[in-house]
C-alpha positions as CSV (number, residue, x, y, z in Angstrom):
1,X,1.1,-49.9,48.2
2,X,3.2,-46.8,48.3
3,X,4.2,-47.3,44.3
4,X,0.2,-47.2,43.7
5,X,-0.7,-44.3,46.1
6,X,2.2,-42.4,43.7
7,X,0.1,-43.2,40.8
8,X,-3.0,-42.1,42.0
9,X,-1.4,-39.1,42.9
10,X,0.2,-38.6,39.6
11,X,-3.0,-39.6,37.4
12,X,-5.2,-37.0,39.7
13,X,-2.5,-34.1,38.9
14,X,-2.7,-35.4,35.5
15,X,-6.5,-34.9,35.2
16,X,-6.3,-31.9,37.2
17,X,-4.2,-30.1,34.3
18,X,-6.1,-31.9,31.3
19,X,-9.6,-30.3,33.2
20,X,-7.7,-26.9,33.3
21,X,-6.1,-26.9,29.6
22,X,-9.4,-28.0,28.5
23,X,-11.2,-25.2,30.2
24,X,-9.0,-22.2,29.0
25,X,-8.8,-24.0,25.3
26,X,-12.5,-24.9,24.8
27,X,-13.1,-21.5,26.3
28,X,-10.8,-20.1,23.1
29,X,-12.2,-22.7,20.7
30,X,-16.4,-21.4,21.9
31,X,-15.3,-17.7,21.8
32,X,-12.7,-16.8,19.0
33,X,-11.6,-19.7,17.5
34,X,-14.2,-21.6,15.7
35,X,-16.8,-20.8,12.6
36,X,-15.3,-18.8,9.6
37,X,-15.3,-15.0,8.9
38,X,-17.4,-13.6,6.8
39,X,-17.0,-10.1,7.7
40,X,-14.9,-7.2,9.5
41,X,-16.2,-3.9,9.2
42,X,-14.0,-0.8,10.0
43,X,-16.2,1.6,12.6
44,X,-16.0,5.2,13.5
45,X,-13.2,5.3,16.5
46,X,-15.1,8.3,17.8
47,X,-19.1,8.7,17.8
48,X,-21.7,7.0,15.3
49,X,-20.8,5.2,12.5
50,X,-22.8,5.5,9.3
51,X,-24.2,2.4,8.2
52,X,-22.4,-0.1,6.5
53,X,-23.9,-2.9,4.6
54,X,-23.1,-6.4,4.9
55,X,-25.4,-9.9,3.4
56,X,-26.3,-12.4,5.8
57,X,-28.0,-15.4,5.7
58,X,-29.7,-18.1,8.1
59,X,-27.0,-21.0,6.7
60,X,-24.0,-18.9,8.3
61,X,-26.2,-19.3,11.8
62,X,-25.3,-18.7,14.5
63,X,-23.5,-15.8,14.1
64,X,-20.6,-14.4,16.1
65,X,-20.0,-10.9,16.6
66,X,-16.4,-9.5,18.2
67,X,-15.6,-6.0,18.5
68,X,-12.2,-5.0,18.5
69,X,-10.2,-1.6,19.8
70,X,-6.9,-0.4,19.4
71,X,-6.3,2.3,22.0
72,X,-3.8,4.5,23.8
73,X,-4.1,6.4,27.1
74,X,-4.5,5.5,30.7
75,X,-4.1,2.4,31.7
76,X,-6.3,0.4,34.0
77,X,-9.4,2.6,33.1
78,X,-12.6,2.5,31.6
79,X,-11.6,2.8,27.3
80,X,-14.9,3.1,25.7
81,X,-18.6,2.5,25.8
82,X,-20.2,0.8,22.8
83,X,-23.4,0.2,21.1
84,X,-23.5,-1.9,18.2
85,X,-26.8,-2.9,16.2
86,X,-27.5,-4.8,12.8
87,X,-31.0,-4.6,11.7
88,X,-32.5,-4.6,7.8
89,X,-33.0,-1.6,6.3
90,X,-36.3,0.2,5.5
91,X,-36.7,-1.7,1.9
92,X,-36.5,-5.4,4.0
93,X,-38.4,-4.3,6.7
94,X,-36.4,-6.1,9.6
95,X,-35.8,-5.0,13.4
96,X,-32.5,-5.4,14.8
97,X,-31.8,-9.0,14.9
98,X,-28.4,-7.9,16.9
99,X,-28.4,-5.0,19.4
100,X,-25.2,-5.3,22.3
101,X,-24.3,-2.2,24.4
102,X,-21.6,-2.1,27.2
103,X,-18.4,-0.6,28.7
104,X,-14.9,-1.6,27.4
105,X,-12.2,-1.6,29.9
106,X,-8.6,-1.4,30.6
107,X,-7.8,-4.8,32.3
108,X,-4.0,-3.6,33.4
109,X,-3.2,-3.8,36.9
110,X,-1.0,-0.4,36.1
111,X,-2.4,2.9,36.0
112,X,-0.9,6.0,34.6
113,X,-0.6,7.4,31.1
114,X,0.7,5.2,28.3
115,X,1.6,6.2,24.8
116,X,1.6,2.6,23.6
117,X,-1.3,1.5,21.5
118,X,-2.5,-1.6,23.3
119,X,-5.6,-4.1,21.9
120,X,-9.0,-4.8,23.4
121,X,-11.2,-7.9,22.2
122,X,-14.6,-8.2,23.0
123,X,-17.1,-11.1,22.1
124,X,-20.4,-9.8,21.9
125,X,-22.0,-12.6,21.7
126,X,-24.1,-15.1,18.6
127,X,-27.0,-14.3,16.6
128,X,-28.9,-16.0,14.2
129,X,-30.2,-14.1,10.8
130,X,-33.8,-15.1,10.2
131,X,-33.7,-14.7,6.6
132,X,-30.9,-13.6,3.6
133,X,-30.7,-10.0,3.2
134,X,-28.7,-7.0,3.0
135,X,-28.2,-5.9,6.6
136,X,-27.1,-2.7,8.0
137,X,-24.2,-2.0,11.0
138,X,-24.7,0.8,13.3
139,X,-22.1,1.8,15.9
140,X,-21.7,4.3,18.6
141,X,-18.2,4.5,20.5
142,X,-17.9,7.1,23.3
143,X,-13.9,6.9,23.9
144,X,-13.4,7.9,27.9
145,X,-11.9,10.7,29.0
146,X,-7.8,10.4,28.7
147,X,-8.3,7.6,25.9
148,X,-7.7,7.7,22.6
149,X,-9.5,5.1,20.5
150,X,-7.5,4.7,17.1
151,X,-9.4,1.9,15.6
152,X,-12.2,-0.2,15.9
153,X,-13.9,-3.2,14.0
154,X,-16.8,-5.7,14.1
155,X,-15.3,-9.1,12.5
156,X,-18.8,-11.2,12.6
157,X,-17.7,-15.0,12.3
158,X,-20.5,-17.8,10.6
159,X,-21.5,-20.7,12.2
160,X,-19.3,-20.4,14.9
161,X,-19.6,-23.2,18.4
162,X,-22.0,-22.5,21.0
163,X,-21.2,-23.6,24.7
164,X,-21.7,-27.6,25.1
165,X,-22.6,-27.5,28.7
166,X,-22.0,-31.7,28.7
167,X,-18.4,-30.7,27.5
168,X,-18.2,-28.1,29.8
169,X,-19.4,-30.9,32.1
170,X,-16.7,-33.5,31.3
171,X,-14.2,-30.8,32.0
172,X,-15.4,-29.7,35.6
173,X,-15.4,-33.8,36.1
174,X,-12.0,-33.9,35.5
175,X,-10.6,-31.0,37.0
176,X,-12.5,-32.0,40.6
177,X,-12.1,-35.8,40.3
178,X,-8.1,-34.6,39.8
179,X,-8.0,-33.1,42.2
180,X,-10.0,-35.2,44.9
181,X,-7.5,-37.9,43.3
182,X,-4.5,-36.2,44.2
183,X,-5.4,-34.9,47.9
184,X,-6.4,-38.6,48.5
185,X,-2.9,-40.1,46.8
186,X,-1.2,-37.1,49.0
187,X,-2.8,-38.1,52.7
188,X,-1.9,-41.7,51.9
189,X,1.1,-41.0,51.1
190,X,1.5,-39.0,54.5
191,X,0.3,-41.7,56.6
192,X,2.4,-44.1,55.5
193,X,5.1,-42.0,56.2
């Protein structure tokens, strides 16, 4: 009896750490990982970019767009805010089919000046192109005070994976039935004892 308590034990930690693996990697896999570039478009560090042409089509949909900063300064402060857009030009007579705006931060748990240049990914999120054209990329980056953005890029990634909320599903599953597995295997183990 004790030999199979063990093994319940064993095959709840087991699930436990296949529901958490699978979280971080699917997480990876959805957000960076999957689809295949198509573009990465150098941006004005500091203030608006001009803009900067780049052909889409709806057979790359969906469409990933990740911004990326290389800064120096303070860390564990606020680096940047950011307003990116694509949209057609006046000849194709399309509205921003992309428009994402937000703050990019520091997540160090130090503060205090740093002279290292440290990296800063941010997924902004899919799109999908509603028809092939030339399409234009306008930036705005407002470095914070005591920050000093060097670079910054938009890579834009075709037909990349959108969240599978049955996979995302199958992982919570495992991850609680692991561990409700392995508490059980645990007290039986105890009581035996």
């Amino acid at each position: 009896m004790n030999k199979q308590q063990n093994t319940t034990q064993r095959l709840g930690i087991f699930l436990a750490i296949l529901g958490i693996a699978g979280v971080f990697l699917y997480g990876f896999y959805v957000i960076f990982w999957s689809g295949e570039r198509i573009a990465q478009i150098e941006l004005e560090p500091e203030g608006r970019s001009s803009e900067l042409a780049v052909a889409l089509d709806p057979e790359m949909n969906p469409v990933r767009a990740v911004l990326r900063v290389e800064y120096s300064g303070w860390r564990g402060r606020r680096v940047a805010s950011y307003d990116i857009a694509i949209g057609g030009d006046d000849d194709v007579r399309i509205k921003d089919i992309f428009n994402e705006s937000g703050i990019a931060s520091d997540s160090s748990e130090e503060s205090g000046p740093s002279s290292r240049t440290r990296g800063l990914s941010i997924n902004l999120g899919t799109f999908d192109v509603p028809q092939a054209a030339g399409y234009l990329v306008r930036s705005d980056i407002s470095p914070s005070l005591r920050m000093d953005v060097e670079t910054a890029r938009i890579t834009l990634t075709a037909n990349s994976a959108e969240w599978d909320f049955r996979i995302v599903g199958a992982l919570a599953v495992a991850l609680v039935l692991g561990y409700a597995m392995g508490i059980a295997g645990r007290n039986k183990e105890q009581e035996n004892s």
